[in-house]
Rosetta silent file (secondary structure, phi, psi, omega in degrees, C-alpha in Angstrom):
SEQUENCE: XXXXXXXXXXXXXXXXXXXXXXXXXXXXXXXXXXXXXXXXXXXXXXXXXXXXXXXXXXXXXXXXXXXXXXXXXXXXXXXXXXXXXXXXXXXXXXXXXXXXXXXXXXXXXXXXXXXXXXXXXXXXXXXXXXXXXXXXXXXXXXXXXXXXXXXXXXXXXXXXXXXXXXXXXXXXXXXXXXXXXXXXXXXXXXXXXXXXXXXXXXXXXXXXXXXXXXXXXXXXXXXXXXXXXXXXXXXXXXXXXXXX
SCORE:     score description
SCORE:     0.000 S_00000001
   1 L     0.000  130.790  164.015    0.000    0.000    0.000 S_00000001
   2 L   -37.543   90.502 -156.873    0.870    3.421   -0.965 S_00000001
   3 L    89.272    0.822  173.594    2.824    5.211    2.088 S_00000001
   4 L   -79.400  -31.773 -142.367    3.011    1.914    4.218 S_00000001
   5 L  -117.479   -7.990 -165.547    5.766    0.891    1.851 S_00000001
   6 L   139.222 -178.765 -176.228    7.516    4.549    0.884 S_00000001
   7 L   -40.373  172.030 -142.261    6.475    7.511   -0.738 S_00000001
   8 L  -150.642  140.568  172.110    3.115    8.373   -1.406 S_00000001
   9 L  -132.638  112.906  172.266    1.445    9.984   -5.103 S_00000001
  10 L  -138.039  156.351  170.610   -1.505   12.077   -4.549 S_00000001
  11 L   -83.876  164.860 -137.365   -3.261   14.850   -5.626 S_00000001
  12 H   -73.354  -52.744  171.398   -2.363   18.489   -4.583 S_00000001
  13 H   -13.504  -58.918  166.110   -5.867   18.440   -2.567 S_00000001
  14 H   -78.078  -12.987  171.780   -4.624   15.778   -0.636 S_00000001
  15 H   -73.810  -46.863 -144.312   -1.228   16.570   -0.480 S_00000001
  16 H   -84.892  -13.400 -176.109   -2.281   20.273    0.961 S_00000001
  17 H   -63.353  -70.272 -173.837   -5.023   18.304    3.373 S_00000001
  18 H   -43.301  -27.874 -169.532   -1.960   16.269    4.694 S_00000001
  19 H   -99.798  -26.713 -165.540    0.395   19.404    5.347 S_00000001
  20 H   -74.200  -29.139 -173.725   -2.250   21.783    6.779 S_00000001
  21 H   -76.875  -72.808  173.616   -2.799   18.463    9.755 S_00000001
  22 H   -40.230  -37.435  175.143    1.238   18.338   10.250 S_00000001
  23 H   -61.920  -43.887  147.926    0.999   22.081   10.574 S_00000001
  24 H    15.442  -90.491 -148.774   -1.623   21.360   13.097 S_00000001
  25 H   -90.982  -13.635  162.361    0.035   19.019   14.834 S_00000001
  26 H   -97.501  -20.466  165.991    3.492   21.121   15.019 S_00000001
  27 H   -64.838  -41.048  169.480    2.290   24.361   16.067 S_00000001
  28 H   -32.603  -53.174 -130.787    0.134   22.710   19.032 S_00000001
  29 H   -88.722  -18.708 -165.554    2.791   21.017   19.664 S_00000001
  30 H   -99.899  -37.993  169.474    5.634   24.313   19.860 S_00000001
  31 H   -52.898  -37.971 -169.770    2.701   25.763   21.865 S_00000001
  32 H   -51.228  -59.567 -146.905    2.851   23.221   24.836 S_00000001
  33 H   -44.680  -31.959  177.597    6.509   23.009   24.650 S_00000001
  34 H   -64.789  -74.620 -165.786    6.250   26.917   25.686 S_00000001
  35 H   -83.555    3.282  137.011    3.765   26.887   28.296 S_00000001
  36 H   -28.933  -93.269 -130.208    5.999   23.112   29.478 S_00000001
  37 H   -87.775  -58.050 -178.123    8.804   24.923   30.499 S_00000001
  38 H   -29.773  -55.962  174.023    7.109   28.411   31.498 S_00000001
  39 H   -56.849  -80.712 -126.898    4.787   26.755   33.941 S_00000001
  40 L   -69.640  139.373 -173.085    6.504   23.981   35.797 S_00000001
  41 L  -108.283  -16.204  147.533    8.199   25.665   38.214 S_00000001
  42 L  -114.088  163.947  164.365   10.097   21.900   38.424 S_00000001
  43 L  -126.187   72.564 -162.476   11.110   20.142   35.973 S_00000001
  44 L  -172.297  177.071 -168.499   10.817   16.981   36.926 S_00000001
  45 L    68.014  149.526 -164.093    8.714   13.841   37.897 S_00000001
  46 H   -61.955   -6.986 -152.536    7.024   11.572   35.728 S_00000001
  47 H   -94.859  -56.123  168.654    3.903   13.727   34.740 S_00000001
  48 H   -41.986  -65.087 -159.287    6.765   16.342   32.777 S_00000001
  49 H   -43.597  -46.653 -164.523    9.007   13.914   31.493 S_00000001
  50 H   -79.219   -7.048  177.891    5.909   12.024   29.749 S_00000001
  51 H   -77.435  -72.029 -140.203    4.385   15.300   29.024 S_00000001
  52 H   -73.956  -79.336  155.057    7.659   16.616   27.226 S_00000001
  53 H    30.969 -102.277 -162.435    7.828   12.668   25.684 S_00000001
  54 H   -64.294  -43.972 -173.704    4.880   12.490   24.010 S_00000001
  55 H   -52.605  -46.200 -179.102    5.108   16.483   22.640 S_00000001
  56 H   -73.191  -11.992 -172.593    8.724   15.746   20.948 S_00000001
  57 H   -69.830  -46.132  176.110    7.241   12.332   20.051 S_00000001
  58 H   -51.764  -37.703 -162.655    4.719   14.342   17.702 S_00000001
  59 H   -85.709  -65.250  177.338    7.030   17.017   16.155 S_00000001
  60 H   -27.075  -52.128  160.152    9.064   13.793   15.261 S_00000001
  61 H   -58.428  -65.560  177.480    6.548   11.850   13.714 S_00000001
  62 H   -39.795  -51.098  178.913    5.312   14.575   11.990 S_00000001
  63 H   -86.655  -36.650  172.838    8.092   16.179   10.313 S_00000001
  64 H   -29.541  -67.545 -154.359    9.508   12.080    9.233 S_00000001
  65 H   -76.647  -10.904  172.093    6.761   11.006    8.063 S_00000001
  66 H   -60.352  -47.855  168.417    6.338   14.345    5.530 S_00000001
  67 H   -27.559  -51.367 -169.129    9.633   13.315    4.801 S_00000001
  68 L  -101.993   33.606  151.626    9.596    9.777    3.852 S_00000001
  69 L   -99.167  -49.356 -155.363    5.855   10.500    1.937 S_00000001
  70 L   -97.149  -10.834 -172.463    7.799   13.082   -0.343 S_00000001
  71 L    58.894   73.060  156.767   10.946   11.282   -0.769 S_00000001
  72 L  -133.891   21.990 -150.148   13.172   13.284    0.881 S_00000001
  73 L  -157.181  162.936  156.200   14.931   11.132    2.525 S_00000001
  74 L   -84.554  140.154 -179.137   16.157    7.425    2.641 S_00000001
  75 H   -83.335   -8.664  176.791   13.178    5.798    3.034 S_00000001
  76 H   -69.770  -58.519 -155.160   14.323    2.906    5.435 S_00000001
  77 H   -58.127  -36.284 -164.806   16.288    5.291    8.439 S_00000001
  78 H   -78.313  -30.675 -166.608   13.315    7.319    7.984 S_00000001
  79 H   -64.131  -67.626  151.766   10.882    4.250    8.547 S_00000001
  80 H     4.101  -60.532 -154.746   13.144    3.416   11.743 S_00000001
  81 H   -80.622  -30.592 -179.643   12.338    7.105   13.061 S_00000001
  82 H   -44.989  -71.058  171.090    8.897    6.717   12.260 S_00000001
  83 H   -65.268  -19.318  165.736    8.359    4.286   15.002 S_00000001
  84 H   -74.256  -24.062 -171.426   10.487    6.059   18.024 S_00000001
  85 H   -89.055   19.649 -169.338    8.062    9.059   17.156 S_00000001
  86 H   -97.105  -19.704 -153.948    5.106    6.829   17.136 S_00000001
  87 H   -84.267  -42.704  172.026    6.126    5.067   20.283 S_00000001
  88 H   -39.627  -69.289 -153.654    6.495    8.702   21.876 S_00000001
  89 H   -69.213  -65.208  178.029    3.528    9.973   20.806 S_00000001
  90 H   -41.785  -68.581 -173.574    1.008    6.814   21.523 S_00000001
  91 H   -83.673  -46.349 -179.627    2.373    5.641   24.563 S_00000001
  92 H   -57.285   -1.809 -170.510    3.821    8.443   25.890 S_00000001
  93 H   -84.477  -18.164  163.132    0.470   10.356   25.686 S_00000001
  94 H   -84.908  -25.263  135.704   -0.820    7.209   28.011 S_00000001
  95 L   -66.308   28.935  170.256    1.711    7.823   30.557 S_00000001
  96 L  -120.773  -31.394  171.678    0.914   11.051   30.638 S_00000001
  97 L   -79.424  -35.535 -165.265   -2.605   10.095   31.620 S_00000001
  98 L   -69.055  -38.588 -164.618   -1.269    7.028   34.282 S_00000001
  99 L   -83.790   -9.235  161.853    1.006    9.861   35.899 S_00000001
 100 L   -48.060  -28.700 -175.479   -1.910   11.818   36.899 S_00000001
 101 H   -67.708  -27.851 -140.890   -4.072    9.164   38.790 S_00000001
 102 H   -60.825  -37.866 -160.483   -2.089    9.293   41.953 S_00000001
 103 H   -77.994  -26.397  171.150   -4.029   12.284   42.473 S_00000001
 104 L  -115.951    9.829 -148.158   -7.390   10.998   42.562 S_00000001
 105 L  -107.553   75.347 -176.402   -6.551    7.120   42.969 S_00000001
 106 L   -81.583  -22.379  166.067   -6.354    6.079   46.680 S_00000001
 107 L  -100.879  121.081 -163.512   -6.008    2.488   45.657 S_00000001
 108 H   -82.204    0.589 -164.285   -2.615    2.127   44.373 S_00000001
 109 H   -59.382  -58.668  158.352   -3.285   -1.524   43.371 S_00000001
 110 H   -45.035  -44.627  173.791   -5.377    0.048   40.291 S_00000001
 111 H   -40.689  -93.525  164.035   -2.668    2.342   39.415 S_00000001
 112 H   -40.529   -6.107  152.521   -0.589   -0.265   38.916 S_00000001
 113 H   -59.798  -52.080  155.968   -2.718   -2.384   37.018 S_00000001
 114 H   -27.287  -55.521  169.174   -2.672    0.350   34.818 S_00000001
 115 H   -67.393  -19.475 -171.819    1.132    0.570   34.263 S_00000001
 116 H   -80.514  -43.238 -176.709    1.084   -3.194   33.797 S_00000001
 117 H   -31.961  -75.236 -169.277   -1.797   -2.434   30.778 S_00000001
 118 H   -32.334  -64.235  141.275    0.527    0.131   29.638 S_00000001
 119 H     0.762  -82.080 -172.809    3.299   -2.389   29.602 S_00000001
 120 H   -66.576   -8.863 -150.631    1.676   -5.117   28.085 S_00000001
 121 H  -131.163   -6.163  157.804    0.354   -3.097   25.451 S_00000001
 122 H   -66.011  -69.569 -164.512    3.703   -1.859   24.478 S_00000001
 123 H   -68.638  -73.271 -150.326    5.204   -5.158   24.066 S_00000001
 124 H   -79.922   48.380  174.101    2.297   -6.967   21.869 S_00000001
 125 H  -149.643  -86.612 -161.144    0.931   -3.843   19.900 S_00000001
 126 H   -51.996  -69.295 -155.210    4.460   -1.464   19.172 S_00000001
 127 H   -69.275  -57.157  172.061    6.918   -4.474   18.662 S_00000001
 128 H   -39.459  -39.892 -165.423    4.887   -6.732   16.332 S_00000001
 129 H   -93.819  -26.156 -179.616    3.866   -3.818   14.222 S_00000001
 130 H   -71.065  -40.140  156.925    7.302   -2.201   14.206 S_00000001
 131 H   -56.558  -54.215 -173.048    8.658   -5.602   12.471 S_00000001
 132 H   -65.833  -55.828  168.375    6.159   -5.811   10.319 S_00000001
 133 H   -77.162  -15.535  153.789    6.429   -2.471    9.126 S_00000001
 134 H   -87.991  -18.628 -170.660    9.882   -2.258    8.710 S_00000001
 135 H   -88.884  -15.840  165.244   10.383   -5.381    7.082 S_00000001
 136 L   -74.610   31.516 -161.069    7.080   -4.172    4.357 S_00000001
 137 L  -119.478  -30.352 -158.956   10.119   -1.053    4.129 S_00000001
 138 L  -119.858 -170.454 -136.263   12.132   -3.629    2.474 S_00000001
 139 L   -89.082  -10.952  162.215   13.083   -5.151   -0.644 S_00000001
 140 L   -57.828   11.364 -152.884   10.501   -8.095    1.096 S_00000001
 141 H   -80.503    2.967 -167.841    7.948   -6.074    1.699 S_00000001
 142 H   -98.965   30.124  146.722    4.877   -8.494   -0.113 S_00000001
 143 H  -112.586   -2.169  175.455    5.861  -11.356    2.953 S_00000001
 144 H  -106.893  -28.946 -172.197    5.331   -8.565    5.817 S_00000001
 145 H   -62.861  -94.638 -167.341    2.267   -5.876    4.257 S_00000001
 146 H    -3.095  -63.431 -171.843   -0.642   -8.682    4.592 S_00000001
 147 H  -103.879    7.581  150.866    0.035   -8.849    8.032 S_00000001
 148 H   -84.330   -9.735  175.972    1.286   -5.525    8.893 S_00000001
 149 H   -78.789  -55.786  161.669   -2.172   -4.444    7.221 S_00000001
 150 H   -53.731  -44.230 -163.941   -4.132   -6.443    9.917 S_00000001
 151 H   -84.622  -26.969 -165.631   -2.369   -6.336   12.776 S_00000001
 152 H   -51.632  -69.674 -175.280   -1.967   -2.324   12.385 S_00000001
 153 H   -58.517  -10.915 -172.664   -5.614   -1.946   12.820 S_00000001
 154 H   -77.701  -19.778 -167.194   -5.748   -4.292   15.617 S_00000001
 155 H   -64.361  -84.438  173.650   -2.972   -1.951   16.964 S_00000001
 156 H    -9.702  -59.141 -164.613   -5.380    1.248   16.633 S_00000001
 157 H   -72.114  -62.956  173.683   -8.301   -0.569   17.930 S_00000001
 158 H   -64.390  -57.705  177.656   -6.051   -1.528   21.474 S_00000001
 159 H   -23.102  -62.712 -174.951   -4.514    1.699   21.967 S_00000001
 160 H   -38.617  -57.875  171.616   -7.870    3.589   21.581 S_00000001
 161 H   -27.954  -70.781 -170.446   -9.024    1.104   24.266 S_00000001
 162 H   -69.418  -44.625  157.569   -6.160    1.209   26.693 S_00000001
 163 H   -93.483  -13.360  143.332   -6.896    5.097   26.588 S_00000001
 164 H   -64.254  -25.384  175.314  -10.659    4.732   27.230 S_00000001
 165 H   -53.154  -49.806 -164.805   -9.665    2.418   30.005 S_00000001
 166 H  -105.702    0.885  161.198   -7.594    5.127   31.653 S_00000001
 167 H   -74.592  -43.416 -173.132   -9.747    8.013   30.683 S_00000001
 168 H   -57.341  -24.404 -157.681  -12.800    6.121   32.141 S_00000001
 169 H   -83.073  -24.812 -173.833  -11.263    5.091   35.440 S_00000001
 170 H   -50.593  -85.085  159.680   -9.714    8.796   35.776 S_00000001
 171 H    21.540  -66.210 -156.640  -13.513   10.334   35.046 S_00000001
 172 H   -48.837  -98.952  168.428  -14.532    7.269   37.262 S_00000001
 173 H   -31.285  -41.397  174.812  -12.751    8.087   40.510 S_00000001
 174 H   -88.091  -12.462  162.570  -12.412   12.078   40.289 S_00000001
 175 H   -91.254  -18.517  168.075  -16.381   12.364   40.361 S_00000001
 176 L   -98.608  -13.590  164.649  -16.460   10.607   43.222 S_00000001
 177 L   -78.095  -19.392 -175.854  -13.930   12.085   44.665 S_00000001
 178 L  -104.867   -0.140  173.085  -15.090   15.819   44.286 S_00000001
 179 H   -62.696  -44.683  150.944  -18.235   15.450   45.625 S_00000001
 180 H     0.780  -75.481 -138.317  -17.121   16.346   49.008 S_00000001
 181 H   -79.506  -38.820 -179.200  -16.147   19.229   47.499 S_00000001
 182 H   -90.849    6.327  150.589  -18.566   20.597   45.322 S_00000001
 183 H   -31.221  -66.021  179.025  -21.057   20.122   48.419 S_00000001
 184 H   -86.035    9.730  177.623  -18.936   23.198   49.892 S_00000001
 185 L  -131.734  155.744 -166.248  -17.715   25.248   47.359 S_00000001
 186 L   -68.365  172.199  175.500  -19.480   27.526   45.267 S_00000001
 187 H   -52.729  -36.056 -140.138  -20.146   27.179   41.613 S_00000001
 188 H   -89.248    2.427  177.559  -17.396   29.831   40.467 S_00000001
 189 H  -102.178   -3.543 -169.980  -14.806   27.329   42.191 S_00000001
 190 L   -96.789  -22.104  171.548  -15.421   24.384   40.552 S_00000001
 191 H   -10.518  -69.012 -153.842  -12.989   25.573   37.612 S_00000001
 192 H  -114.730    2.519  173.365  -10.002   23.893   37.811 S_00000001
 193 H   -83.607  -29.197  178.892  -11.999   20.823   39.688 S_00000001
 194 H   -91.660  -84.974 -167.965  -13.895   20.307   35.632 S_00000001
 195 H     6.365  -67.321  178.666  -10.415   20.805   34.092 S_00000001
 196 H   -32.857  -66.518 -162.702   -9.320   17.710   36.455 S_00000001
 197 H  -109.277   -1.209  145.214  -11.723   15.334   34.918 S_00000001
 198 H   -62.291  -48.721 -173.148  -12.415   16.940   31.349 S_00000001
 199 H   -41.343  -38.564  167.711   -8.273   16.742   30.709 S_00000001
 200 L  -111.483   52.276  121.108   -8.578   13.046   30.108 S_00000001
 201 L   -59.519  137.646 -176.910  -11.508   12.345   27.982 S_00000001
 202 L   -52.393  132.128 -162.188  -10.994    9.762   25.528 S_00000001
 203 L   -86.289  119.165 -173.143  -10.242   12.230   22.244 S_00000001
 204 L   -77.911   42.260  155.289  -13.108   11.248   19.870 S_00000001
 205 H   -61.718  -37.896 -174.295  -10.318   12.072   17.207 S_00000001
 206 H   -78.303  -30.944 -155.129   -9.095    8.313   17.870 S_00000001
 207 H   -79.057  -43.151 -162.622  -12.959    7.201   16.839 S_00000001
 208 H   -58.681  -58.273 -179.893  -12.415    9.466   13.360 S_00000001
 209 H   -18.934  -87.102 -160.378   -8.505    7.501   13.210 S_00000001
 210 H   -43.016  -25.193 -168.993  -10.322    4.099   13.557 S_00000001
 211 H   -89.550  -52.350  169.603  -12.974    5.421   10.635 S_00000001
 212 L   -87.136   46.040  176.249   -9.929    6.543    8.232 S_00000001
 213 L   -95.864  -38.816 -159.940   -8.038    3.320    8.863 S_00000001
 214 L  -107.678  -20.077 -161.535  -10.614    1.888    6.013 S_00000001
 215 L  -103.509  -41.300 -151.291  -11.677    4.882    4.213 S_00000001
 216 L   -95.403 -169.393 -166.383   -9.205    7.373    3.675 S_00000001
 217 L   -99.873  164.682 -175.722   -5.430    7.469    1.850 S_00000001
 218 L   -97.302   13.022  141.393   -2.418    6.719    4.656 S_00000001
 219 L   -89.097  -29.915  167.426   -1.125   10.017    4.288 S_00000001
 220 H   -56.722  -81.432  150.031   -4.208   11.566    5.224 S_00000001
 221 H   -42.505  -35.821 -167.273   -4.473    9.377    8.398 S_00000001
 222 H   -77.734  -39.503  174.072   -0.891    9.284    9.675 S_00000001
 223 H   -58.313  -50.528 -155.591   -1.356   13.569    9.489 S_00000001
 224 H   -78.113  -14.876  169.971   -4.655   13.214   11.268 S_00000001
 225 H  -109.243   61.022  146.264   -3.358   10.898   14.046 S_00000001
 226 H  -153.555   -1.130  152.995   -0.877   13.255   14.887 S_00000001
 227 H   -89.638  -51.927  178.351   -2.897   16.318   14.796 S_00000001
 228 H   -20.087  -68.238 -157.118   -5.590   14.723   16.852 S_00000001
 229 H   -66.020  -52.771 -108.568   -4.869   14.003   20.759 S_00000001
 230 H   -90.865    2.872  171.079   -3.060   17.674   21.583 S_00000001
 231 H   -77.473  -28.131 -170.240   -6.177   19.642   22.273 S_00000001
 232 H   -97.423   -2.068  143.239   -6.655   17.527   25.252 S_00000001
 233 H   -76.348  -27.138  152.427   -3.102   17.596   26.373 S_00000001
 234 H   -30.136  -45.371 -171.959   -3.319   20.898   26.340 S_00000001
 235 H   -94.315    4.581  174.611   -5.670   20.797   28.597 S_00000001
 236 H  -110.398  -62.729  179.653   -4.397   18.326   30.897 S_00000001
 237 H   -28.434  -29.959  164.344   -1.218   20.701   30.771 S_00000001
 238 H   -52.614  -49.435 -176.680   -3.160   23.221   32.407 S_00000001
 239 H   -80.639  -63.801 -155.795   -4.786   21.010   34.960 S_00000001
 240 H   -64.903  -48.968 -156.082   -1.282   19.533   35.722 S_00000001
 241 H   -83.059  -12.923 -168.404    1.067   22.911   35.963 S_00000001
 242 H  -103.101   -0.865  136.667   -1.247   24.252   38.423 S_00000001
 243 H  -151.761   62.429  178.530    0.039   21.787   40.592 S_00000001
 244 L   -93.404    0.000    0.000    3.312   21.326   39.373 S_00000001
């Protein structure tokens, strides 16, 4: 398939569709990086590092894969690069959600269940599909594309999961946790208490992914799942810096 395998021939609609989502996805992404280091008044702990992570994970993906689409580049080193900024971007954007529970999470037993998902979900979803798409990269690539076609979406399909899992439990836990709270405090106070549990909703950006997995061209997608998540790390940045 066309951009699975190397450069990609489309028409300038779709080329300019594809560049306007990488612009997207690098200005967001130069914005966090800004209000990153302006806020935290540390710079440190897991809730930065995976914040910082996942942001460089994006600009990374994002400028490769224009790369390697346009042939501007060799396309194997670039295929290589492809996958640390996918592993950045995917997983680190779920350890960016995991380092957050602490706060509303009194049982740490769940936490860690989490980190083992996170784990596990790593191993069988990123490594399988990282062979398989480098070796459809090569001069082999009709024994790996069959099954780098399949397993990809199955890939898509857990991630999304594995971040409803860990949007839902956040959601789950911090509404039950604020009621206390909004008993005694007035409406105008509840601000940065919706932040809390708005910052991690599942982004239905992932639902659109899973819809252009079948329909759309794989330049078109690969832009659009790297513009996607960063409105709602933004917004977990926000929630996060004010008590970093």
């Amino acid at each position: 398939m066309v951009g699975e395998t190397g450069p990609i021939t489309a028409s300038l609609a779709i080329n300019m569709t594809i560049a306007g989502f990488f612009a997207v996805a690098c200005y967001n992404c130069v914005e966090i990086l800004i209000s990153l280091l302006d806020r935290f008044k540390r710079r440190d702990g897991l809730y930065f590092w995976s914040m910082l992570t996942a942001t460089l994970g994006i600009v990374l993906h994002s400028i490769v894969v224009l790369l390697r689409y346009y042939s501007l580049g060799p396309n194997f080193p670039l295929a290589v690069l492809t996958c640390v900024g996918w592993y950045a971007m995917v997983t680190g954007q779920s350890v960016v959600l995991y380092s957050r529970l602490h706060l509303i999470i009194a049982n740490r037993a769940k936490a860690r269940w989490i980190l083992v998902m996170i784990v596990t979900n790593f191993c069988i979803l990123h490594i399988p599909v990282t062979v398989l798409f480098l070796g459809s990269n090569t001069q082999n690539s009709d024994r790996f594309l069959p099954a780098f076609e399949i397993y990809e979406r199955i890939q898509l399909a857990g991630f999304s999961i594995q971040e409803s899992v860990i949007s839902g439990l956040y959601i789950w836990e911090a509404a039950h946790g604020l009621q206390p709270i909004y008993a005694i405090r007035r409406a105008t106070e509840r601000k940065p208490s919706s932040y809390s549990i708005s910052g991690p909703l599942p982004d239905p950006n992932d639902i659109q992914a899973g819809g252009l997995q079948h329909q759309a061209e794989d330049g078109i997608r690969c832009a659009q799942q790297a513009a996607a998540p960063r409105s709602a790390q933004g917004v977990q940045l926000y929630a996060g810096c004010r008590r970093a």
